[in-house]
C-alpha positions as CSV (number, residue, x, y, z in Angstrom):
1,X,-14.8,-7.0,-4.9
2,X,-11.5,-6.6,-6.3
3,X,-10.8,-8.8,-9.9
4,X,-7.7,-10.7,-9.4
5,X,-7.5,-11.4,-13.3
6,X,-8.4,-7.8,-14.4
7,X,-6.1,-6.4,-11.7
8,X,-3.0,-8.9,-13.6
9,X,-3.9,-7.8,-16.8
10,X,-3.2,-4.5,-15.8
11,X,-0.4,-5.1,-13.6
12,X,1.4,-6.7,-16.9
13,X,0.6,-3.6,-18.9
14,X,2.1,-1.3,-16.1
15,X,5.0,-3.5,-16.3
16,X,5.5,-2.9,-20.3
17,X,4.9,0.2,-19.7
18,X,7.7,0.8,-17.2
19,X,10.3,-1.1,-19.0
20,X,11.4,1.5,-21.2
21,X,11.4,4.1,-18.5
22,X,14.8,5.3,-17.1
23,X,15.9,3.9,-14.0
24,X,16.1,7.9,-12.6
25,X,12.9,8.5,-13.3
26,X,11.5,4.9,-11.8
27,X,13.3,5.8,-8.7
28,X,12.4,9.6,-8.5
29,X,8.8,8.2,-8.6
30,X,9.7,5.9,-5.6
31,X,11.4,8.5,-3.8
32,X,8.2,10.7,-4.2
33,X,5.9,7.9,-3.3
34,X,7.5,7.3,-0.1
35,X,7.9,10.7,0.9
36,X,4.0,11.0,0.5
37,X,3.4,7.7,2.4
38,X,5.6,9.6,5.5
39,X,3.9,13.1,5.1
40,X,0.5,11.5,5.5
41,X,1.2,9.1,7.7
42,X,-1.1,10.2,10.7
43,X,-3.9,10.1,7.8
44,X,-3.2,6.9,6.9
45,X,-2.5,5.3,10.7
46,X,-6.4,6.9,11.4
47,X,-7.7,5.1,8.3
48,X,-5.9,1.4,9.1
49,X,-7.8,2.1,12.8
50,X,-11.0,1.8,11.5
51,X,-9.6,-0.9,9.0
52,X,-8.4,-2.6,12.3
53,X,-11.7,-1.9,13.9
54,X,-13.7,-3.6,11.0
55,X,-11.7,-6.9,10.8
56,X,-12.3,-7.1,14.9
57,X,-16.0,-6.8,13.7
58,X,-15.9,-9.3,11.3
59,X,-14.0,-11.9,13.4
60,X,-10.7,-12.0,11.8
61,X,-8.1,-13.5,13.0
62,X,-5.6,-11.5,15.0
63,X,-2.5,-12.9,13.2
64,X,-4.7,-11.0,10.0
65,X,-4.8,-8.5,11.8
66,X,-1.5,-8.0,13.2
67,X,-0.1,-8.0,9.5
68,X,-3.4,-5.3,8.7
69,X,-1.9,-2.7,11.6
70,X,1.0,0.0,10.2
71,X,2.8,1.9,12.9
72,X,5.8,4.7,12.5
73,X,7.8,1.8,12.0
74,X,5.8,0.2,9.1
75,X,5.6,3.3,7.5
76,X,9.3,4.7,7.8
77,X,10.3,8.3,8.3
């Protein structure tokens, strides 16, 4: 189970981290990140399936669901 608390602790010491770091190299990282997200998508569409499948399983409810599923258009190109 994920710790909210330990997970804002670090969140705020990413965020002091980054403040120094130039806006090029921020968005260089984005630009990199997305392109990733887009070159793996069919990887990550086959993982959200069985994410989908499991929240079926468990009895979640479909408007959870709906916002679980990525398509092409979730993802971008």
């Amino acid at each position: 189970m994920i710790d909210l608390n330990e997970l804002g602790i670090k969140a705020k010491a990413a965020a002091a981290a980054l403040a120094d770091t130039p806006e090029s190299v921020i968005n260089n990282a984005l630009i990199r990140a997305a392109n990733a997200l887009v070159d793996n998508r069919e990887e990550i569409k086959a993982a959200n399936a069985e994410d989908i499948e499991n929240a079926k399983r468990k009895g979640l409810s479909a408007a959870f669901i709906d916002r679980l599923a990525l398509t092409d258009k979730v993802i971008g190109s």
